[in-house]
DRENMAR-163676 format. One record per residue (C-alpha): residue number from 0; residue in one letter; x, y negated, z negated. Coordinates in nm, 3 decimals. Layout:
# residues N
   resi   resn         X         Y         Z
    NUM      a         X         Y         Z
...
This chain:
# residues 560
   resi   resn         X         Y         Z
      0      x    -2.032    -2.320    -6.041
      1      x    -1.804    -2.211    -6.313
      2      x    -1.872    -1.920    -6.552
      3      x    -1.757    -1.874    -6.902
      4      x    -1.711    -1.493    -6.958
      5      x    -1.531    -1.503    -7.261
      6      x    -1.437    -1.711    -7.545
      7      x    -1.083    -1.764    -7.382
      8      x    -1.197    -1.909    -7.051
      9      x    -1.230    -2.244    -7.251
     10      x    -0.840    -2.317    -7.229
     11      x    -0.876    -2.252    -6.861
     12      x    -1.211    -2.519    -6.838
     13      x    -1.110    -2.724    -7.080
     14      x    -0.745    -2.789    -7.082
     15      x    -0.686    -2.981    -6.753
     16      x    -0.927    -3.230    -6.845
     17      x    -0.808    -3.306    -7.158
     18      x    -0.413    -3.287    -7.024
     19      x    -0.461    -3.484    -6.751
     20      x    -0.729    -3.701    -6.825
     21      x    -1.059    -3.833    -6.713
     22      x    -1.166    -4.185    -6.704
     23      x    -1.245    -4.353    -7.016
     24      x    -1.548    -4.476    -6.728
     25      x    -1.699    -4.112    -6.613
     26      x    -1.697    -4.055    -6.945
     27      x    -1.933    -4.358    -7.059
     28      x    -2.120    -4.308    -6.737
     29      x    -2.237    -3.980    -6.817
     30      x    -2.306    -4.054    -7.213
     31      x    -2.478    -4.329    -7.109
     32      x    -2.726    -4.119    -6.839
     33      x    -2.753    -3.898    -7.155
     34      x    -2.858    -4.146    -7.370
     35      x    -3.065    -4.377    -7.197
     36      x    -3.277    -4.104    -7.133
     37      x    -3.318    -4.029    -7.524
     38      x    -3.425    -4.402    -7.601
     39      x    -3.683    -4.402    -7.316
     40      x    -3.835    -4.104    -7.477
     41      x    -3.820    -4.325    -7.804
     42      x    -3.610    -4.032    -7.986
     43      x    -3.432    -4.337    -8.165
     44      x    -3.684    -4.514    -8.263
     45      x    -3.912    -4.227    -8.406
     46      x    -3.712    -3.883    -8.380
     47      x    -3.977    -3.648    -8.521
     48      x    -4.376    -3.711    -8.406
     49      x    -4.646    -3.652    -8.698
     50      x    -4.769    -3.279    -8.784
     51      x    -5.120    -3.446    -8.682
     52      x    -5.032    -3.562    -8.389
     53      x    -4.843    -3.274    -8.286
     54      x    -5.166    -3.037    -8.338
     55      x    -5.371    -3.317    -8.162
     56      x    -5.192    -3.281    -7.846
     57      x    -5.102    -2.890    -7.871
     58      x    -5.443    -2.806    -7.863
     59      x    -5.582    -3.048    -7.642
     60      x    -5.887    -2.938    -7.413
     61      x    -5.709    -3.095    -7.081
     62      x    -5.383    -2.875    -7.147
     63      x    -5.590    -2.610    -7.241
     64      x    -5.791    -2.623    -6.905
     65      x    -5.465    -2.659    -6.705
     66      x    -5.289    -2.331    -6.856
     67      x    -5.656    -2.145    -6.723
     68      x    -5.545    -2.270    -6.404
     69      x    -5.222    -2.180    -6.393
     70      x    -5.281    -1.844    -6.496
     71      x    -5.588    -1.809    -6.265
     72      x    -5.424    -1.931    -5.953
     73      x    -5.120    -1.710    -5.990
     74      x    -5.270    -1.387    -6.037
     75      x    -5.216    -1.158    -5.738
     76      x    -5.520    -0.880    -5.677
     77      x    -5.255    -0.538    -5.497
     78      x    -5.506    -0.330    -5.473
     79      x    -5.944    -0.314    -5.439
     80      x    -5.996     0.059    -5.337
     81      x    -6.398     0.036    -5.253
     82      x    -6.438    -0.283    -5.358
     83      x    -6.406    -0.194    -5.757
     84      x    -6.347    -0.512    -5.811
     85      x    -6.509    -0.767    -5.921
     86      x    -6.636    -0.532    -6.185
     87      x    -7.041    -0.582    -6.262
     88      x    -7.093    -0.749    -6.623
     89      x    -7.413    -0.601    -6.624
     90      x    -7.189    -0.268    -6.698
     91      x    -7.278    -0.059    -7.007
     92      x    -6.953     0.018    -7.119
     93      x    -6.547    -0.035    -7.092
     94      x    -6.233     0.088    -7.211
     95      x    -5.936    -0.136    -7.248
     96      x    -5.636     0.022    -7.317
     97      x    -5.304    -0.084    -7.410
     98      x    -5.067    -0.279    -7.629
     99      x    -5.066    -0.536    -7.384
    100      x    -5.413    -0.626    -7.410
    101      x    -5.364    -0.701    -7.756
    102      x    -5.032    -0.908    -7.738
    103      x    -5.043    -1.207    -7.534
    104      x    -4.689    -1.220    -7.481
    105      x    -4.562    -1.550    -7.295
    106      x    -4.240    -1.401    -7.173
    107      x    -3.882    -1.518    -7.228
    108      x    -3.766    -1.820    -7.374
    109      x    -4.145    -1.903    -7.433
    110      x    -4.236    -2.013    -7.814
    111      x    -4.482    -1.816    -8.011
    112      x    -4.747    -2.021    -7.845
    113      x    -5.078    -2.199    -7.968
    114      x    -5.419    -2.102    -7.988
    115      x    -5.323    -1.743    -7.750
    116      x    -5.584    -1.558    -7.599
    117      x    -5.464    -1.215    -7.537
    118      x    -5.641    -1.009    -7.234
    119      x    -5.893    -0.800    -7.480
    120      x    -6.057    -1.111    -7.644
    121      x    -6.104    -1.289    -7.285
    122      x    -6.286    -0.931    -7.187
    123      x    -6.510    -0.941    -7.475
    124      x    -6.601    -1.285    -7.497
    125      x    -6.690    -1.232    -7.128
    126      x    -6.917    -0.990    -7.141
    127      x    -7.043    -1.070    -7.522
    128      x    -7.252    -0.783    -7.725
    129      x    -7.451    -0.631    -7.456
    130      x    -7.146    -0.440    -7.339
    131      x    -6.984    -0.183    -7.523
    132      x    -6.576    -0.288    -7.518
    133      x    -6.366    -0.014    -7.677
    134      x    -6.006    -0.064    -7.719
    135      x    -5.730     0.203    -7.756
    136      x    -5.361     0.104    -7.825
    137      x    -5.203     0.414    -7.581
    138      x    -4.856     0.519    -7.576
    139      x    -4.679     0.159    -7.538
    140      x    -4.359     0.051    -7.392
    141      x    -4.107     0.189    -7.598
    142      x    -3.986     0.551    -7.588
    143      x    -3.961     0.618    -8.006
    144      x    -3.671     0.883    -8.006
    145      x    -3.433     0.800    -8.243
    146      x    -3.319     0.483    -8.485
    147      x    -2.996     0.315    -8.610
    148      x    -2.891     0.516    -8.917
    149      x    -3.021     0.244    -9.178
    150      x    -2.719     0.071    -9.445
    151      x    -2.884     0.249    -9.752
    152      x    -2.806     0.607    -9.620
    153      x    -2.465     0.546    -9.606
    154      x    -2.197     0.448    -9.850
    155      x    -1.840     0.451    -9.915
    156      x    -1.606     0.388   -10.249
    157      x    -1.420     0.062   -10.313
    158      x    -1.214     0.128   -10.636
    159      x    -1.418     0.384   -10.704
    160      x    -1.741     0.256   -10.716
    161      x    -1.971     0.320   -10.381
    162      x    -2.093     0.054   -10.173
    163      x    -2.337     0.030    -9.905
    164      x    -2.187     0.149    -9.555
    165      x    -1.887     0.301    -9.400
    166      x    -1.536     0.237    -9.412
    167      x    -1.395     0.081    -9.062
    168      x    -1.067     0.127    -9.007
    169      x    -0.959    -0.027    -8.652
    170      x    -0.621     0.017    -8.466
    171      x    -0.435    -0.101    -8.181
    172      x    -0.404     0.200    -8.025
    173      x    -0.656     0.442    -7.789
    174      x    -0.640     0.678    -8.075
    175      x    -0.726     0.624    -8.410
    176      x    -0.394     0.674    -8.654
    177      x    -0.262     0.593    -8.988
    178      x    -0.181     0.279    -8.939
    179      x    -0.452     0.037    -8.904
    180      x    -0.429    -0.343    -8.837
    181      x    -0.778    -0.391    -8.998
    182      x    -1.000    -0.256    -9.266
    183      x    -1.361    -0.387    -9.391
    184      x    -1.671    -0.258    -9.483
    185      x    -1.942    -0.229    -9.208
    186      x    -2.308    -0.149    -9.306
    187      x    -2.384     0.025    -9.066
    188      x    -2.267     0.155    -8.694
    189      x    -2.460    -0.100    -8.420
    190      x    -2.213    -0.280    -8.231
    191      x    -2.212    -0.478    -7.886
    192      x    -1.857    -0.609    -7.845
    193      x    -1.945    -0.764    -7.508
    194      x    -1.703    -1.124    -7.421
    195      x    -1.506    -1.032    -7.722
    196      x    -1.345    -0.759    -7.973
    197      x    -1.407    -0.673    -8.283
    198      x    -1.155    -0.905    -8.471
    199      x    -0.901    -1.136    -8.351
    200      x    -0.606    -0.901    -8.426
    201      x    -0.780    -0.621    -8.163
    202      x    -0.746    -0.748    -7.768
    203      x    -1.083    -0.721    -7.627
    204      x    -0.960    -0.426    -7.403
    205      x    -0.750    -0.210    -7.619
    206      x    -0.846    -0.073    -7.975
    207      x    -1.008     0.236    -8.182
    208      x    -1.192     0.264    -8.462
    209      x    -1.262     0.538    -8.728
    210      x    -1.592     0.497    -8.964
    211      x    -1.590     0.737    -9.301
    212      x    -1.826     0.757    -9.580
    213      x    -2.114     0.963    -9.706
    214      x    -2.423     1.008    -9.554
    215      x    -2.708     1.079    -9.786
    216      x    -3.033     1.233    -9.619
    217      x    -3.414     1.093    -9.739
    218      x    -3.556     1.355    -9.635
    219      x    -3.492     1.764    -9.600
    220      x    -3.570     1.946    -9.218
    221      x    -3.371     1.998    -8.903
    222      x    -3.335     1.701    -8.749
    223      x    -3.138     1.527    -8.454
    224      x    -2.814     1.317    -8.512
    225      x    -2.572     1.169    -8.309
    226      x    -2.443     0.850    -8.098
    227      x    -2.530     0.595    -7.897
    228      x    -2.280     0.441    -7.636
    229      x    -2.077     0.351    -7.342
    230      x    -1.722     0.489    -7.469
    231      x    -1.564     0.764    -7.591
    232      x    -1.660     0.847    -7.956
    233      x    -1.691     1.167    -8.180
    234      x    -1.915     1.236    -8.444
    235      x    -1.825     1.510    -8.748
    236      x    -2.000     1.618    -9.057
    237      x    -1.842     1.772    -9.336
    238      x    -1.558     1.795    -9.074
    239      x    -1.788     1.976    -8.838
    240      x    -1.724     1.843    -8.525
    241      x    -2.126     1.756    -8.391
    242      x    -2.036     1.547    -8.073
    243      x    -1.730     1.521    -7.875
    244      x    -1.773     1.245    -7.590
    245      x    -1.413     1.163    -7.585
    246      x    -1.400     1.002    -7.254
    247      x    -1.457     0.683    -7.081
    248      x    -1.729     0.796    -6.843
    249      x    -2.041     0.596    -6.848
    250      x    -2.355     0.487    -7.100
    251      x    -2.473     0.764    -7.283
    252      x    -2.691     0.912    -7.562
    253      x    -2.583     1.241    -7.720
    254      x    -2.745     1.385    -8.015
    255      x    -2.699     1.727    -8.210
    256      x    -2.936     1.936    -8.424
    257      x    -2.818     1.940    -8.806
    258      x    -3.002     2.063    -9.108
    259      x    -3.048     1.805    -9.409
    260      x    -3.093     1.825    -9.763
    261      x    -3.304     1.534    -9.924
    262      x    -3.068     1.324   -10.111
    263      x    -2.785     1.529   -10.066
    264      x    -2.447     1.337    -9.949
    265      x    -2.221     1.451    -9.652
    266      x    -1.904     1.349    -9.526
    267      x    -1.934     1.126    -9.213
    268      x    -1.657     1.039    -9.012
    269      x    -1.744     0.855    -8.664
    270      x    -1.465     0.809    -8.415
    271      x    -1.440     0.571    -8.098
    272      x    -1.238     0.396    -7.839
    273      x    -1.248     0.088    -7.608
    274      x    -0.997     0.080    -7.318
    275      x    -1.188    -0.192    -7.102
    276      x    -1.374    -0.443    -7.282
    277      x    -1.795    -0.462    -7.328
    278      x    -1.853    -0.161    -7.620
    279      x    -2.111    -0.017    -7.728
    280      x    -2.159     0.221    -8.011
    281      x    -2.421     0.269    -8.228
    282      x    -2.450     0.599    -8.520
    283      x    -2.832     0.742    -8.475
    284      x    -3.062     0.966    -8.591
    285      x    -3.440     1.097    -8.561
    286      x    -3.522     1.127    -8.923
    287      x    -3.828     0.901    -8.966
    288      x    -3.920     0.832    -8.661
    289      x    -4.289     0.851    -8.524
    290      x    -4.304     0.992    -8.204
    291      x    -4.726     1.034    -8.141
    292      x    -4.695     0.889    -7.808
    293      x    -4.891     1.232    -7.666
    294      x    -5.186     1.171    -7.928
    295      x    -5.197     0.801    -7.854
    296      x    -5.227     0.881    -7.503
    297      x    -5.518     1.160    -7.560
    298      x    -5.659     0.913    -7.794
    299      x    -5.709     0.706    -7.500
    300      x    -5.788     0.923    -7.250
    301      x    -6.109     0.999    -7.489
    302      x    -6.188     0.620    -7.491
    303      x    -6.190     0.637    -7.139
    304      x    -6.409     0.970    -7.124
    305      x    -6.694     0.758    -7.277
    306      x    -6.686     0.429    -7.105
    307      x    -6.775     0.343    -6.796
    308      x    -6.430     0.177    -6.623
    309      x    -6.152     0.222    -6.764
    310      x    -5.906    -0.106    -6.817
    311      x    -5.561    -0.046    -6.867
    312      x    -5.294    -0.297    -6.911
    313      x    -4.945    -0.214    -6.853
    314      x    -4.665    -0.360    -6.895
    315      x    -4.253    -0.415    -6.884
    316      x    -3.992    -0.497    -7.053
    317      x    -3.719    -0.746    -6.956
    318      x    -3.520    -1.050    -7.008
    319      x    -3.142    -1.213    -7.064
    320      x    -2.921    -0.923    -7.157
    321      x    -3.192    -0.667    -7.090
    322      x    -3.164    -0.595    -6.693
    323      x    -3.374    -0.284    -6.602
    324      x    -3.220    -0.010    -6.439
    325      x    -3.528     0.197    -6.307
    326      x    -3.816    -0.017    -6.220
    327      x    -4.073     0.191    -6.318
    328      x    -4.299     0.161    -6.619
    329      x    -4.105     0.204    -6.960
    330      x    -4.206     0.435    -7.185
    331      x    -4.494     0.650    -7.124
    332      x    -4.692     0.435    -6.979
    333      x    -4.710     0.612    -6.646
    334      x    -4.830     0.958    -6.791
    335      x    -5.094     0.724    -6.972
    336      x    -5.210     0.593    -6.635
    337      x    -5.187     0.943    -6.533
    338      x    -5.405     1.140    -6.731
    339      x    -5.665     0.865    -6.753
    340      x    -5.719     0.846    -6.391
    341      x    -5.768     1.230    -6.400
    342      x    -6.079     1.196    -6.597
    343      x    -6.238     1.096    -6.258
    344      x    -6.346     0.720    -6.417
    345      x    -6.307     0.407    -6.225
    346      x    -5.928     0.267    -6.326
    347      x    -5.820    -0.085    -6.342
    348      x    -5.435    -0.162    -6.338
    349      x    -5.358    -0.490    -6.519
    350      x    -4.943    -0.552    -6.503
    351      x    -4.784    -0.789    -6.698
    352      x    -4.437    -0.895    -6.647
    353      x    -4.220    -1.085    -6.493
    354      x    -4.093    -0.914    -6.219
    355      x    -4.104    -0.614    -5.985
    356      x    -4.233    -0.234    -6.062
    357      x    -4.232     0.086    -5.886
    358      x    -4.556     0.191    -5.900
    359      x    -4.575     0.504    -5.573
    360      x    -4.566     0.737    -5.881
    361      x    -4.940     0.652    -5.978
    362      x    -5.071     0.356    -5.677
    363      x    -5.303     0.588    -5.570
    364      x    -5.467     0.790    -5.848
    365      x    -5.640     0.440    -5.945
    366      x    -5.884     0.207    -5.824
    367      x    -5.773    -0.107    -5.858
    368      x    -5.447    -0.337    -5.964
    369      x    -5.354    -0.694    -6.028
    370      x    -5.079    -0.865    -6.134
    371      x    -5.066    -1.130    -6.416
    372      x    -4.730    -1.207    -6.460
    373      x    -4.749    -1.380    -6.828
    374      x    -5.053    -1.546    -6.803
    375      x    -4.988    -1.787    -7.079
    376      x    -5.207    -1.899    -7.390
    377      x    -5.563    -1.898    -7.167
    378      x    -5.405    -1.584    -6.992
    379      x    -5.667    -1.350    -7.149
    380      x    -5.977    -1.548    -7.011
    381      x    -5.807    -1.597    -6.650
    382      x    -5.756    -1.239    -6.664
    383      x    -6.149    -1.197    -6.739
    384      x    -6.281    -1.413    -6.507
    385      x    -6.063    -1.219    -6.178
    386      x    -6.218    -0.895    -6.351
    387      x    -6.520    -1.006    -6.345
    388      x    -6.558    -1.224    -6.037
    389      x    -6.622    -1.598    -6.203
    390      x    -6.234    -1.669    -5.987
    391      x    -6.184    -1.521    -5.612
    392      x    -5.776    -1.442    -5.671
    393      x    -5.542    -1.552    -5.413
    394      x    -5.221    -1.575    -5.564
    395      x    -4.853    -1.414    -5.404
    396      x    -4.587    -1.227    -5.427
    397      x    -4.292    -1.431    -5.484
    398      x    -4.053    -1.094    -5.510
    399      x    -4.127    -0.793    -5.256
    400      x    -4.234    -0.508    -5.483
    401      x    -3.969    -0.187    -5.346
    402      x    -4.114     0.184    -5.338
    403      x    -3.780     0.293    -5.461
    404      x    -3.517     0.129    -5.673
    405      x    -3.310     0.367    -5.395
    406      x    -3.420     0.060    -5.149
    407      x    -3.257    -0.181    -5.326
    408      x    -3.175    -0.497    -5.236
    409      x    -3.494    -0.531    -5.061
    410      x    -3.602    -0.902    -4.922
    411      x    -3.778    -1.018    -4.666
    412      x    -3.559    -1.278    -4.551
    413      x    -3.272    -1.030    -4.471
    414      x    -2.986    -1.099    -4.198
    415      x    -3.056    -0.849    -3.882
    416      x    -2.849    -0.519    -3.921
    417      x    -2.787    -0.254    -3.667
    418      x    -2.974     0.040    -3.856
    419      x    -3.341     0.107    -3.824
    420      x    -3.649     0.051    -4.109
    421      x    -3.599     0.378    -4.244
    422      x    -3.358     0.606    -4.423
    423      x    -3.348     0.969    -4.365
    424      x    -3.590     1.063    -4.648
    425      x    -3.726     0.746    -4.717
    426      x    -3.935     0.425    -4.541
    427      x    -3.729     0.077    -4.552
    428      x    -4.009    -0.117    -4.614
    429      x    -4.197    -0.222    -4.923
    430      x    -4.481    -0.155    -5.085
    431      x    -4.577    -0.444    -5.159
    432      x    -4.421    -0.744    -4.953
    433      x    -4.304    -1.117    -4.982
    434      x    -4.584    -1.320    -4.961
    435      x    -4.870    -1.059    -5.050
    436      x    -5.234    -1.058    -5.187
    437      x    -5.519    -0.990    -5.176
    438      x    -5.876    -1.139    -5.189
    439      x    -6.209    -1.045    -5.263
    440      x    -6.321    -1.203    -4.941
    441      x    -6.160    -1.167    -4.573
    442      x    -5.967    -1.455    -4.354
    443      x    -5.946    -1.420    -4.017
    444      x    -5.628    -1.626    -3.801
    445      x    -5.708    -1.789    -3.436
    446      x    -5.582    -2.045    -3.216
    447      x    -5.287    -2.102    -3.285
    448      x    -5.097    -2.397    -3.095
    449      x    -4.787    -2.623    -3.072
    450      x    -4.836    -3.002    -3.000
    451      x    -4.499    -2.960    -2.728
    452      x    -4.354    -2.616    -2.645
    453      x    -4.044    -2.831    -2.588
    454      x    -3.862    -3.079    -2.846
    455      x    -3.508    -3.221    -2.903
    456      x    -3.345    -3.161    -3.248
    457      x    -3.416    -3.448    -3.355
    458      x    -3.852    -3.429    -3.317
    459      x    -4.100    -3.299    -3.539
    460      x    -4.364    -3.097    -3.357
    461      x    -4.695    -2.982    -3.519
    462      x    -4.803    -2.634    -3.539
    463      x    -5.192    -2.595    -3.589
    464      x    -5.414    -2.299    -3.615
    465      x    -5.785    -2.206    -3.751
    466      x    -5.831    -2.010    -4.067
    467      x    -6.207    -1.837    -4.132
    468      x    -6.330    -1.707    -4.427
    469      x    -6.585    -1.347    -4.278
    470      x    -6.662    -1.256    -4.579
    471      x    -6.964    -1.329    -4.782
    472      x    -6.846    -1.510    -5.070
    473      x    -6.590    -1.845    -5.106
    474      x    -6.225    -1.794    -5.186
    475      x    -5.859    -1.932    -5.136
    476      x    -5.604    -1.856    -4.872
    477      x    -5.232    -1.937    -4.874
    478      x    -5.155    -1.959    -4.517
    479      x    -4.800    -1.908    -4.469
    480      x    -4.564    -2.085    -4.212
    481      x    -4.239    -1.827    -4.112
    482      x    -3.957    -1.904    -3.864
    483      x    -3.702    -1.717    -3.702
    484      x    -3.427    -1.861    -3.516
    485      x    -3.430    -1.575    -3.232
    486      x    -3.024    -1.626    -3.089
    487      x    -2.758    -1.801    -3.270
    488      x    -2.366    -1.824    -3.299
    489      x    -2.390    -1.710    -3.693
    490      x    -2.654    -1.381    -3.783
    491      x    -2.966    -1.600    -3.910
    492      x    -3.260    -1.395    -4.107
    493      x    -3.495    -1.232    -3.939
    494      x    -3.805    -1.470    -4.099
    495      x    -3.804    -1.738    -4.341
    496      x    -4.096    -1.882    -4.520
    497      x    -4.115    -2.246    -4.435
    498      x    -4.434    -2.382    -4.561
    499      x    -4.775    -2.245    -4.725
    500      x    -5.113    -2.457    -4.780
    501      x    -5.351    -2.296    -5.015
    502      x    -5.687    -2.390    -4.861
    503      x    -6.031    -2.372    -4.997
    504      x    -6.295    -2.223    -4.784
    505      x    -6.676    -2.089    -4.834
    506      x    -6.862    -1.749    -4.680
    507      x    -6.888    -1.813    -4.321
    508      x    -6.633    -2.153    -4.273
    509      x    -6.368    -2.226    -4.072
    510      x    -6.084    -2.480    -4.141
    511      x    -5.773    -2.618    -3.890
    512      x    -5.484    -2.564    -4.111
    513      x    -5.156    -2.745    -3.967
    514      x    -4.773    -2.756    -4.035
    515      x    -4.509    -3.040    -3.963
    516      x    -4.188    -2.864    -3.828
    517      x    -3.922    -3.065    -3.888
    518      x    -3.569    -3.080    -3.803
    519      x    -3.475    -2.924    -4.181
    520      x    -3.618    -2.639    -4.073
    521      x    -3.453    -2.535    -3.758
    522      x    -3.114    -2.625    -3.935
    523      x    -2.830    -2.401    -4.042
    524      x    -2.480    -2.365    -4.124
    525      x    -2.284    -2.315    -3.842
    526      x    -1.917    -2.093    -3.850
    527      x    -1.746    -2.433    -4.041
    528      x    -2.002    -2.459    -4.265
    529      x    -2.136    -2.758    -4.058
    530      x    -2.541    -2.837    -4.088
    531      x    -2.614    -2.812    -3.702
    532      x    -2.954    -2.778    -3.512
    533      x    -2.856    -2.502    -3.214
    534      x    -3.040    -2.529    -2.902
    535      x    -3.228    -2.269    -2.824
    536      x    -3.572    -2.022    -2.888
    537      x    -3.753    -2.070    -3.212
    538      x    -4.019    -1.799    -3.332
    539      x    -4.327    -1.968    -3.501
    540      x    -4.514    -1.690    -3.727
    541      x    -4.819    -1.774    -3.919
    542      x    -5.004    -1.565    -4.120
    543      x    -5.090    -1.415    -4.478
    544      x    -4.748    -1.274    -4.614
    545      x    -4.398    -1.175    -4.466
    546      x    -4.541    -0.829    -4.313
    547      x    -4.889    -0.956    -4.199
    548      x    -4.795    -1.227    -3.923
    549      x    -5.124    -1.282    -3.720
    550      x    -5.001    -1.562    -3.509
    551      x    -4.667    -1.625    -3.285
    552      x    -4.557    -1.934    -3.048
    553      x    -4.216    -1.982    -2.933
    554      x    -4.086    -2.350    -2.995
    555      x    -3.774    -2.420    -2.729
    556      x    -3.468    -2.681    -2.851
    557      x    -3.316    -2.853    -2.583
    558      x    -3.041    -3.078    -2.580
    559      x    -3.072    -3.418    -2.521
């Protein structure tokens, strides 16, 4: 596959097509693919349904009822210290706490949904009046330190009348001179020259820029100023040189203390350099910013004082463009989780997200801890009916959850290496693996056995074992089918997840769960890429997730 990474790449993409040709024929055979798709939908014959039908089908009970069971059957219960969960509805009171709760967010590329649900409203509709819900917002995702200078603080004359932002003078050059290829008016400093520069007479790799103007203050105090970026820049005021990060280093945020006067102008002048492509720069300050995220977070640790459990949902913040770094909770939230959990009240974890957290920093000051991805419009009464025991969860991990971003990559499905689990100062293994959840029943595996211990490459063999539920109320299992091919000519993984069957069973029963092994599996690509079936030793693992492999048979290839 073939990646545009800048605007450029299209002469490379395009041009040989175009210069040398393609069929008139590939061309009308993939139009027409295109197309006959389109009139089969009827897009031609009635491009845009009715507003009445639209809202017929958009809030139709059946689609409704689905997203429920989506969200229910993909939430995954991490953690049940003494059984906290399913929490009694018969409880007096509850605290739910955080921003999450009150969202509903659907996660990226989702639309702004229909009808939503968020995780607070499925609680109290739950429970209904007889149980005291109390919500507090907490300290939320977002660390409040600072804010883009706004337009209307800064100004600049244009024959000699002032207008609304800084003067940008950019240059070819590393250093900004007297000589500048480009002038124009910018509103304000909060740039992201990623596949491209700032103009086409500035290569994406090579150029400076110098911002001057006035800077007029709304309000009067001490407060912090500076930049935001991943170059070298400069900041002075009233040609007070504030910060001097003249260097090509790495991302950073650097701030100064400066005393304002309300409405009083200074002279700005903001100074920066690309010498690699992908810039950021962006001209900050403090002034007007709310930062109460230690009185939200007492706020809630009050709620909690008074209620029974205490609810929290937690959550991340990711997608395109917006790659985490750390893993761990953004903002505060983990000093929220904290302090509530040192009032000595039951705590429920609710994540939402799409993807991994570290979590060692606070696993065990709670009580309990599912995952709910983004549970979608009906998300908020899935979410209510795990908490509250109307749904036995049984959803997996589809990513292994790391203790340590240090651990990094961490899969289950690696290739063997020759260094141990651990590091010096640190386990190997997950806290949370491939494959794992919990239940708020118990399974126990038996009997597991191969139809023939022998096969050519060419056979399926079945693989059958018994699956019983010991605990005292019904509930799903996802049995999981892992192989490992034990000595090969190429390094193989050490497990891979073949198969899984989520299976139904009540208190007390005990179901024969089996797996077709089929030739697919066993294959690989040999040293020339060929798809080949080696003869040889095949490791058959069954069990509840990549870590908890209950049952093992060894399944011999033999040539023919």
């Amino acid at each position: 596959m073939i990646f545009q990474t800048a605007y450029a790449h299209n002469k490379l993409f395009i041009a040989p097509f175009l210069n040398r040709g393609i069929d008139q024929e590939r061309i009308d055979d993939a139009v027409t693919r295109v197309l006959r798709a389109k009139f089969e939908l009827g897009l031609f014959d009635q491009p845009y349904i009715s507003e009445q039908t639209a809202e017929q089908w958009v809030n139709n009970a059946k689609y409704k009822s689905l997203a429920k069971t989506a969200a229910l059957e993909s939430i995954v219960l991490l953690k049940n210290e003494k059984n906290i969960l399913p929490i009694d509805k018969k409880i007096h009171s509850l605290a739910v706490i955080g921003i999450d709760a009150m969202e509903a967010r659907l996660g990226g590329y989702s639309g702004p949904g229909n009808g939503k649900i968020n995780i607070l409203e499925g609680i109290r509709e739950k429970l209904g009046k007889d149980v005291i819900v109390n919500y507090a917002e907490g300290c939320g995702r977002k660390m409040n330190e600072w804010k883009t200078i706004p337009g209307n603080c800064l100004s600049t004359s244009v024959n000699g009348e002032a207008v609304s932002g800084l003067k940008g003078e950019y240059f070819t050059t590393l250093t900004p001179g007297t000589d500048p290829v480009m002038t124009r008016i910018d509103k304000l400093i909060d740039f992201h020259w990623t596949l491209y520069s700032p103009d086409t007479l500035l290569s994406a790799d090579q150029y400076s820029v110098r911002w001057t103007g006035k800077l007029k203050a709304p309000e009067s105090g001490m407060f912090r100023i500076g930049l935001d970026g991943n170059d070298g820049y400069r900041l002075f005021i009233n040609d007070q040189l504030l910060i001097n990060n003249w260097r090509k280093q790495t991302y950073s945020t650097q701030l100064a203390n400066f005393v304002f006067e309300k409405d009083k102008q200074y002279d700005i002048r903001v100074e920066f350099y690309e010498p690699m492509g992908n810039a950021h720069i962006r001209l900050i300050w403090n002034m007007g910013v709310v930062n109460d995220w230690d009185k939200k977070i007492k706020d809630a640790v009050a709620t909690a004082k008074n209620a029974d459990v205490a609810i929290i949902v937690a959550g991340i913040e990711e997608g395109e463009f917006r790659d985490r770094a750390m893993l761990s909770l953004p903002g505060h939230q983990e000093e929220l989780i904290k302090q509530i959990s040192a009032t000595g009240k039951p705590v429920v974890v609710v994540l939402v997200g799409g993807s991994a957290v570290t979590i060692q920093n606070w696993l065990y000051n709670i009580n309990g801890l599912i995952d709910v991805w983004y549970p979608g419009e009906e998300g908020g009464r899935a979410v209510a009916d795990v908490l509250f025991g109307d749904y036995n969860p049984a959803g997996r991990l589809p990513v292994t959850f790391p203790l340590s971003e240090a651990q990094l990559p961490l899969v289950y499905n690696h290739k063997p290496t020759g260094r141990g689990d651990d590091y010096n100062n640190l386990s190997g293994l997950p806290l949370f693996p491939f494959g794992y959840g919990l239940s708020y029943t118990k399974f126990a595996y038996s009997a597991i056995r191969l139809d023939k211990q022998q096969i050519h490459s060419n056979e399926t063999v079945k693989v059958y074992c018994s699956i019983t539920n010991t605990g005292n109320r019904e509930g799903d299992e996802v049995v999981q089918l892992y192989i490992r091919d034990i000595l090969s000519s190429v390094a193989r993984p050490v497990l891979e997840l073949k198969g899984f069957q989520r299976i139904h069973l009540n208190a007390g029963e005990t179901k024969t769960v089996s797996f077709n092994i089929t030739p697919s599996m066993l294959q690989m690509l040999n040293e020339k890429l060929q798809t080949v079936i080696e003869p040889g030793d095949f490791r058959i693992m069954i069990g509840s997730s990549s870590r908890e492999l209950w049952l093992k048979q060894t399944l011999t290839v033999v040539e023919k």
